[in-house]
C-alpha positions in Angstrom: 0.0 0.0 0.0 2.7 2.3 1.0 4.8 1.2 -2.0 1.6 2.2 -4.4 1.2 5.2 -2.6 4.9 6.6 -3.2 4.7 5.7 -6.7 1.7 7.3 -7.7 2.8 10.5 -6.2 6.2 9.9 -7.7 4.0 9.8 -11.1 2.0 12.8 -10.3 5.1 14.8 -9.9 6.3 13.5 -13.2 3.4 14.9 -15.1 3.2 17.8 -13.3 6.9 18.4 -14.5 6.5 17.0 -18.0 3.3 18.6 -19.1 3.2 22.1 -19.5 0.4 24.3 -18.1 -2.5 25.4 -20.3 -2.6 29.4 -20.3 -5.5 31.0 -20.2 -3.8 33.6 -22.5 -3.5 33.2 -26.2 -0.6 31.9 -27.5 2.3 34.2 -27.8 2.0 34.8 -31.7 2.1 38.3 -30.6 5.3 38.4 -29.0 6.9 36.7 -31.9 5.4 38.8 -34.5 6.9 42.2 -32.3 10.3 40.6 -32.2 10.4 39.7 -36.0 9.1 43.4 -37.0 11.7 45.1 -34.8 14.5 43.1 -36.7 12.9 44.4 -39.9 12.1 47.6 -38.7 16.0 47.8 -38.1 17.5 46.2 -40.8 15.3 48.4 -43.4 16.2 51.2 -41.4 19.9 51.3 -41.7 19.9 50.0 -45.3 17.1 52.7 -46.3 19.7 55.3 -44.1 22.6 54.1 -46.1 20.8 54.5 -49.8 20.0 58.1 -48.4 23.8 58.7 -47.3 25.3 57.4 -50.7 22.5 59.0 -52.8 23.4 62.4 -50.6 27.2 61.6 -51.4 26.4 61.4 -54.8 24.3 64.5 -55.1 26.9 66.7 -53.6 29.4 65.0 -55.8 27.1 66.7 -58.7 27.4 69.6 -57.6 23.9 69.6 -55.4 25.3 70.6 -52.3 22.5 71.7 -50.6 20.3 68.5 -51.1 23.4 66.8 -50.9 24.2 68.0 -47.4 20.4 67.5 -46.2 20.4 64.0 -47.5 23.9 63.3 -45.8 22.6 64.8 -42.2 19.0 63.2 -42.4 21.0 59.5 -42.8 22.4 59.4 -39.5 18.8 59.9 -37.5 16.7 57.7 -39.8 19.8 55.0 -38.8 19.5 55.7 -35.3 15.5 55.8 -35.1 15.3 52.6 -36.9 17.9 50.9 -34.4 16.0 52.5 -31.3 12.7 51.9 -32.4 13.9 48.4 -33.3 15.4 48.2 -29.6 12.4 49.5 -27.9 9.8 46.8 -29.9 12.2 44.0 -28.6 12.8 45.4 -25.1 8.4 44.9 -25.4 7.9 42.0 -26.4 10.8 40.6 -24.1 8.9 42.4 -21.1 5.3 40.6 -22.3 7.0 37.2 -22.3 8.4 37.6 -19.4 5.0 38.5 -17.5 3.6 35.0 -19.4 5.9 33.2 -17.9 5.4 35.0 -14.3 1.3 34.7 -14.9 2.1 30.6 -15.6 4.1 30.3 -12.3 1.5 32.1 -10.2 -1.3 29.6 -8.7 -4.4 30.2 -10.1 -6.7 32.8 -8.1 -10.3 31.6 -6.9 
């Protein structure tokens, strides 16, 4: 009896560990979708910020200088405001999967 009694608790602890809790929350499809668009946000970013510093090179090459110059100094912050925003839409979604995971650890209220 006690033998049975061990085991099946010994069993119970093994599904408890082996079978991952049903959230009541939707699956994180979210999450994943944030942390794919911040990589493109930032990799269109900086390529679109360095076709708009070469184009500026060029212009001022042709004797443009004005747009030149504008197109040179606008580069840098659409490079920078693509990497941040990119940043900030990871630093999100990294904060929302961490409160799932929190929210699955908690017991459940009543």
């Amino acid at each position: 009896m006690v033998i049975e009694k061990n085991q099946s608790v010994m069993i119970q602890k093994d599904l408890e560990e082996n079978i991952e809790p049903q959230s009541q929350y939707p699956t994180r499809g979210v999450e994943k979708f944030l942390s794919g668009m911040s990589s493109l946000v930032q990799v269109v970013g900086v390529i679109f910020g360095i076709v708009i510093f070469i184009w500026g090179v060029i212009l001022t090459e042709q004797s443009r200088d004005a747009l030149g110059v504008g197109l040179v100094i606008l580069s840098i912050p659409v490079m920078l405001t693509s990497i941040a925003m990119g940043a900030l839409m990871k630093v999100v979604s990294r904060i929302s999967n961490t409160l799932h995971d929190i929210n699955e650890k908690l017991p459940p209220r009543k």
